[in-house]
C-alpha positions as CSV (number, residue, x, y, z in Angstrom):
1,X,-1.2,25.4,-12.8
2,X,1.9,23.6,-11.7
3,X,5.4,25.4,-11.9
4,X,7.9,23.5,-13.1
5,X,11.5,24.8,-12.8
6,X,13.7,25.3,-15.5
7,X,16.3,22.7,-13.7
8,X,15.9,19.2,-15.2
9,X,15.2,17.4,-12.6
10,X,6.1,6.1,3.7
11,X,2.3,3.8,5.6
12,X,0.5,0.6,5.9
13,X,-1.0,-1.9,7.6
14,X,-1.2,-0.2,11.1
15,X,-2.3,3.2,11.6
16,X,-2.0,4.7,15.1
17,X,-0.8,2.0,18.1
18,X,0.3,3.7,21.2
19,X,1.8,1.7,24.4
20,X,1.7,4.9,26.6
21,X,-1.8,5.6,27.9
22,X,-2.5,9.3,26.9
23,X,0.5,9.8,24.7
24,X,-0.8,9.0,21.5
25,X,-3.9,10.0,18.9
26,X,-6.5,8.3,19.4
27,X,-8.0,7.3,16.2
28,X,-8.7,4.4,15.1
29,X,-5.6,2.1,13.7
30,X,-7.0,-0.9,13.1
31,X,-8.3,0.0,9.2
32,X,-6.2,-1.0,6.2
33,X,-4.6,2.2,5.3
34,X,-4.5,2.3,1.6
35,X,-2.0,5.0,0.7
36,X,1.2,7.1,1.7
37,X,0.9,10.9,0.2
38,X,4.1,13.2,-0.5
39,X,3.6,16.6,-1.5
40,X,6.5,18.5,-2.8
41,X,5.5,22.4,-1.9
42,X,7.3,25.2,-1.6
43,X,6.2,29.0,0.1
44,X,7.8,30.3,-2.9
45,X,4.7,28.5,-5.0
46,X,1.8,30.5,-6.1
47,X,0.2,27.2,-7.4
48,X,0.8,25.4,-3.5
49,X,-1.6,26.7,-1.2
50,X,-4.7,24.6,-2.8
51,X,-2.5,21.7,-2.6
52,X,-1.5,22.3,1.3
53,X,-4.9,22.2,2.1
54,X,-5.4,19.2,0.1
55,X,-3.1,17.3,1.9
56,X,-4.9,18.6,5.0
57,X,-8.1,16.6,3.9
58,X,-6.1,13.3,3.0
59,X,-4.7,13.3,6.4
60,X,-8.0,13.6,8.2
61,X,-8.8,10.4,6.3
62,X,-8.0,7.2,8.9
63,X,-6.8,5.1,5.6
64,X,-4.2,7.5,4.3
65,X,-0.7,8.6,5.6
66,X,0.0,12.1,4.3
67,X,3.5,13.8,4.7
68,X,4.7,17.3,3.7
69,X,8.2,18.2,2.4
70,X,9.2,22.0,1.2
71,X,11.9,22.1,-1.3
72,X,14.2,25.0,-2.0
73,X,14.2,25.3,-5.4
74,X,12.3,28.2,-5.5
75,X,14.3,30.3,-2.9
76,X,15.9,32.3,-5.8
77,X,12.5,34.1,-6.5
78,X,13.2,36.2,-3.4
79,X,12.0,34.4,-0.2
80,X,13.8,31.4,1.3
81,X,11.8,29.0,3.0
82,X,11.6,28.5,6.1
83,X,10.3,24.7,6.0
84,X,12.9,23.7,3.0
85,X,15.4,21.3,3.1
86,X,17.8,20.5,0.4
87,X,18.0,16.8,0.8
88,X,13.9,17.0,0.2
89,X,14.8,18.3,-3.3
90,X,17.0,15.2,-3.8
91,X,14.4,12.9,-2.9
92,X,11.9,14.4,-5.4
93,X,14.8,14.4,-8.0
94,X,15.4,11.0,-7.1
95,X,12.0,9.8,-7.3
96,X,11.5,11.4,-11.2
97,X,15.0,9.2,-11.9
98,X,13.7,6.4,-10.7
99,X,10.6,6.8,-12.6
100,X,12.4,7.7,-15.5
101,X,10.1,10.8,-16.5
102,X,12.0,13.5,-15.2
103,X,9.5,15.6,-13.9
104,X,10.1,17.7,-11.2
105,X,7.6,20.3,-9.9
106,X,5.3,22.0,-7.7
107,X,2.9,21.1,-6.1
108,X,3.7,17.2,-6.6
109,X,1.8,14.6,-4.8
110,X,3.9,11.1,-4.8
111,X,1.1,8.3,-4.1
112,X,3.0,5.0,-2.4
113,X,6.8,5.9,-3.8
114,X,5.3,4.9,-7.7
115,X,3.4,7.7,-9.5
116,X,2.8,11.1,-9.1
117,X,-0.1,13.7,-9.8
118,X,-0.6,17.8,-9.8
119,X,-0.7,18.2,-5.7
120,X,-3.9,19.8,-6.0
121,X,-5.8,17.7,-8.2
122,X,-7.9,15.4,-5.2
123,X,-9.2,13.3,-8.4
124,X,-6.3,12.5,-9.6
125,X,-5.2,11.4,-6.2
126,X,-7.8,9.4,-5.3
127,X,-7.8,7.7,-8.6
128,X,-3.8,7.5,-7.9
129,X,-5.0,5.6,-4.6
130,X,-7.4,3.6,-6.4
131,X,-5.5,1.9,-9.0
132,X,-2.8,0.6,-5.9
133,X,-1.3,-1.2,-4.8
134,X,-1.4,-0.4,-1.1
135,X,1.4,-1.0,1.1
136,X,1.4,-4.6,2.6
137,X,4.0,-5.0,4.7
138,X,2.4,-5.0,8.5
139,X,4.4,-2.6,10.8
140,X,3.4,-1.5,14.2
141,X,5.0,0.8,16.0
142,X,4.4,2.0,20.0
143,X,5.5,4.0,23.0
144,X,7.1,2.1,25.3
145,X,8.7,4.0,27.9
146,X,12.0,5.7,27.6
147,X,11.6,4.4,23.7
148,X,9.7,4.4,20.0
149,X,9.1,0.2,19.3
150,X,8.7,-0.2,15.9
151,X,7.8,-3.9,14.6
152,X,8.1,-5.0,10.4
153,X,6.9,-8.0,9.9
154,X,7.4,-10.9,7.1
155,X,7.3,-9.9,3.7
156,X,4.6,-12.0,1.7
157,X,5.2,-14.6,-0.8
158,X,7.2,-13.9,-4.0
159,X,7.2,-10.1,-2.6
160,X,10.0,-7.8,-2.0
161,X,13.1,-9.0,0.3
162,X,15.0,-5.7,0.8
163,X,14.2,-2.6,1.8
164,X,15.4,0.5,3.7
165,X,13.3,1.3,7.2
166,X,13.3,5.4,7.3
167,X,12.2,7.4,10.7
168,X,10.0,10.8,9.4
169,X,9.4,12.9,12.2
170,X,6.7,16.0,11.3
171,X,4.6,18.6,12.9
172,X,1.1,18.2,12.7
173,X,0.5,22.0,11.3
174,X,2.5,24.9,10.8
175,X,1.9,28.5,10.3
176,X,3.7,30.6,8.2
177,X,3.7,34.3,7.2
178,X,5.2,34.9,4.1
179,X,6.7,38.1,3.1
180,X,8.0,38.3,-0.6
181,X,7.3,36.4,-3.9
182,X,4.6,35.0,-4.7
183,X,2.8,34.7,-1.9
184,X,3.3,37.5,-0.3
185,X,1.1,39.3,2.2
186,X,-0.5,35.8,2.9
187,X,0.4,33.7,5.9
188,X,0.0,29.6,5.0
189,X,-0.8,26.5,6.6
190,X,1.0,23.6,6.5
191,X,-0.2,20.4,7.4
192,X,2.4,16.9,8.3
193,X,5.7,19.1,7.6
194,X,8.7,16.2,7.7
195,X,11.1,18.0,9.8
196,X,13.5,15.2,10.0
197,X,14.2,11.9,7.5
198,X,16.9,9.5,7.9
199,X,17.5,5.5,7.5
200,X,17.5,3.6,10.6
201,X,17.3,-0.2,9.8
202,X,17.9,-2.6,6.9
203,X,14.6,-4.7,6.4
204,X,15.2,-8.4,4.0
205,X,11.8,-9.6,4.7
206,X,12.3,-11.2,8.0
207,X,10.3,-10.2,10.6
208,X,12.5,-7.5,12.7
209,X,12.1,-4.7,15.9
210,X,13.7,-1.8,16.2
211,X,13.7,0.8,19.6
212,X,14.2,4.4,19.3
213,X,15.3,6.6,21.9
214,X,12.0,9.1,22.9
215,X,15.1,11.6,23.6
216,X,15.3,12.5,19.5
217,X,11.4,13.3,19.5
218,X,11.3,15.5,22.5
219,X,14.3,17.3,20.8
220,X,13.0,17.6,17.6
221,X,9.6,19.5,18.8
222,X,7.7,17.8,16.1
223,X,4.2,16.1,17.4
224,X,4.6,12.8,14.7
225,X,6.3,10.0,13.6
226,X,6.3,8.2,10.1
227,X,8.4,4.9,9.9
228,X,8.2,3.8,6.4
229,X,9.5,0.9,4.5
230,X,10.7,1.6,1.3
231,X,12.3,0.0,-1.4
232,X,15.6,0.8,-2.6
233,X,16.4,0.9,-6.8
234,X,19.4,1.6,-8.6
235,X,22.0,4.1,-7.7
236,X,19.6,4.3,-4.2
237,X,17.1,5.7,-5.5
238,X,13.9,5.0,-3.5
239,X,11.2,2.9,-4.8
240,X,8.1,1.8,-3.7
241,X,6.6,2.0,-0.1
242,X,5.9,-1.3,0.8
243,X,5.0,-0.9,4.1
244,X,4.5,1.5,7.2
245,X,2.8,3.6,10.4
246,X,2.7,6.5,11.9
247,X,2.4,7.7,15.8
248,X,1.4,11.2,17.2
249,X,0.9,12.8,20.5
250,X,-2.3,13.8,21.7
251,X,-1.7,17.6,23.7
252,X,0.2,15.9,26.8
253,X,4.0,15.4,25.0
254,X,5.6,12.6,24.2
């Protein structure tokens, strides 16, 4: 069952392109990735853990994108966690605003920025994949040296000409051993964890490239990158992803 507080409450036309030989995953990024996944968990969650590994399975899949963000919300229950950030809880309050339903929970799989589904129910996902519609926008980002290249290209006819160009940086898996609450005794996996979200370009569907200093990665000690193209509604609230891709190191560093 999904717990649902008592507060009222990005990718993809390119997969995986590297420009460093040996820095990169290898798998395949030439197939039409038909979905960006994000779970809202929490280690404070009884109700999680099915969903975690879930999301494990969706990101084995070379058409899906699948990103992991721990909210706090739960921290009052007795144990704090350690993945959480606080402006992760905004963005799931700010995706149920923008939907207008209010619903807030966990575990919460967001499909594409537009609907969401109990985290752990795969056949409500895949039928949340199914009925679309996939990110269009073509995006293509590489390693090129000293830098992170990322390319948007043209939005398509009579589609969206605005939208905000975020930089997700995650590790790949992440384990945790939890002491108190509801899960204690137990030590979790986590799969895609965002460690880092921010804004870094201003898209109005003109073709446009942006390089990102490697420096930020290395720092960072996450092993993935997410650039995702999302639309921007009222009062800033994000929207739908229209368009993204995602790089990730291969044992060797970035």
């Amino acid at each position: 069952m999904s717990r649902i507080p008592s507060i009222v409450a990005i990718l993809i036309c390119s997969g995986f392109v590297a420009g460093a030989a040996g820095a990169a995953d290898d798998r395949d990024g030439d197939e039409q990735v038909k979905a960006v996944l994000e779970l809202f968990t929490s280690q404070g969650c009884a109700s999680c853990p099915p969903a975690d590994e879930a999301l494990e399975s969706f990101s084995e899949r070379p058409d899906i994108v699948a990103l992991s963000f721990s909210v706090d919300y739960w921290d009052y229950q007795g144990w704090k966690d350690t993945l959480a950030e606080h402006e992760f809880t905004v963005r799931q309050k700010a995706y149920a605003a923008a939907r207008g339903d209010r619903q807030v929970y966990t575990p919460q799989m967001v499909v594409n920025g537009r609907v969401h589904v109990v985290g752990s129910d795969a056949k409500a996902i895949e039928k949340a994949i199914a009925a679309g519609p996939a990110p269009s926008v073509p995006i293509q980002v590489g390693m090129m040296g000293d830098a992170i290249s990322v390319s948007v290209g043209a939005a398509d006819r009579g589609g969206p000409r605005k939208a905000t160009l975020w930089l997700a940086l995650y590790e790949r898996h992440v384990k945790v051993p939890i002491e108190r609450g509801e899960n204690r005794n137990r030590t979790l996996s986590y799969y895609n964890v965002v460690r880092k979200l921010r804004p870094i370009a201003v898209w109005r569907g003109e073709p446009v490239k942006v390089d990102l200093p490697m420096a930020e990665y290395r720092e960072s000690g996450t092993d993935g990158c997410a650039i995702l193209l999302q639309e921007t509604g009222a009062d800033d609230q994000p929207g739908p992803i229209i368009g993204a891709a995602h790089v990730e190191k291969a044992g060797g560093g970035w």
